[in-house]
C-alpha positions in Angstrom: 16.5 40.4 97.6 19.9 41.7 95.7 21.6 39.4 93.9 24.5 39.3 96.1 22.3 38.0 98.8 20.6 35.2 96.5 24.1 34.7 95.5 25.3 34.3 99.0 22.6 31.6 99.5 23.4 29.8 96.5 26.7 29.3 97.6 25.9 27.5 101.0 22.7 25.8 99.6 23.9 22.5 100.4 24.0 23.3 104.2 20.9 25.0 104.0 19.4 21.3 102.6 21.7 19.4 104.8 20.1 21.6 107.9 16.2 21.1 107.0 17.1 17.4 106.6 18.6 17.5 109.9 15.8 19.4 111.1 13.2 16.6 109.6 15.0 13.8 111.2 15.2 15.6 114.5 11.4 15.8 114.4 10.8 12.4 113.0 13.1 11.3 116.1 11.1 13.3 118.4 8.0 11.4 117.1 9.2 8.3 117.2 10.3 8.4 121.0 6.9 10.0 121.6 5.1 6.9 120.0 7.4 4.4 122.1 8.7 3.5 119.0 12.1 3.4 119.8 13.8 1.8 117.1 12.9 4.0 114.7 13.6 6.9 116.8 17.3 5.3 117.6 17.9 5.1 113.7 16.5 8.6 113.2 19.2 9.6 115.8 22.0 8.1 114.1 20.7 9.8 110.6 21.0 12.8 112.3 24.3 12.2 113.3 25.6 11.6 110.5 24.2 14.6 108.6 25.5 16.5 111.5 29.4 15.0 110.6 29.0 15.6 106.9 27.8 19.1 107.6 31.1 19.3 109.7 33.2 18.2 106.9 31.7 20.0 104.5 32.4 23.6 106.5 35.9 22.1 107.3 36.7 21.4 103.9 35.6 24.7 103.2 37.8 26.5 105.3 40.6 24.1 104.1 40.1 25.6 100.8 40.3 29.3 102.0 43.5 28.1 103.5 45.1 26.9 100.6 44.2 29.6 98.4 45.8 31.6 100.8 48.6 30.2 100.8 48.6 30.2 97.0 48.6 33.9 96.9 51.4 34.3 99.8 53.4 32.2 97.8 52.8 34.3 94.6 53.6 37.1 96.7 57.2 35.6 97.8 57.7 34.7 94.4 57.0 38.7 93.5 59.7 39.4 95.9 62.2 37.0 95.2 62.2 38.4 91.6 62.6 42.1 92.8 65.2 40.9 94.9 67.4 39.2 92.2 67.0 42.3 90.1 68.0 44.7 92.7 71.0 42.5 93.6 71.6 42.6 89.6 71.3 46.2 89.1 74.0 46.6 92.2 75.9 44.2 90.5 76.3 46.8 87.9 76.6 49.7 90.0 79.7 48.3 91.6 81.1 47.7 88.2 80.7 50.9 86.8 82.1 52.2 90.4 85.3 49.6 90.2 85.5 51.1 86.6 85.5 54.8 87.5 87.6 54.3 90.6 90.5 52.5 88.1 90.0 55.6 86.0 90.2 57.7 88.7 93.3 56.1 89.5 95.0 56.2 86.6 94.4 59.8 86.1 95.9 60.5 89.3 98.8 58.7 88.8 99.9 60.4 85.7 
């Protein structure tokens, strides 16, 4: 194994316990209904369930997270823009200055 791959795995290693307990229960269910023991087996069930919502969660808070760090950059990125923006509308600012400046000039030259 690389170490991207056992890094990848690291990374979801709480699913991967959160599905062999799953997994476990499911069995120990199975059992249970098997043996008539049907308590057991109904509390099992629920256990399950329940691992099953938090596994849920956990992947939709996950995504969540991808989410807002998207955003973050796309807001970064606007930010970039804005700037660029108010520097371009400065540097025309002083393009039509120098223009208006010129153009009196001009203007005065050809009136003499």
């Amino acid at each position: 194994m690389n170490k991207r791959m056992l890094k990848g795995i690291w990374d979801i290693r709480w699913t991967i316990i959160t599905l062999f307990m799953i997994i476990s229960f499911i069995s120990s269910t199975i059992q249970d209904f098997i043996s008539k023991d049907y308590e057991s087996g109904f509390n099992n069930l629920m256990i399950v369930l329940l691992f099953i919502e938090v596994l849920l969660l956990l992947w939709s808070r996950a995504d969540a997270e991808k989410l807002i760090d998207l955003q973050d950059e796309i807001i970064d990125s606007q930010d970039t823009i804005i700037k660029q923006n108010e520097k371009s509308i400065e540097l025309q600012d002083e393009l039509i200055a120098k223009q208006s400046k010129w153009i009196n000039q001009v203007t005065k030259i050809a009136k003499r």
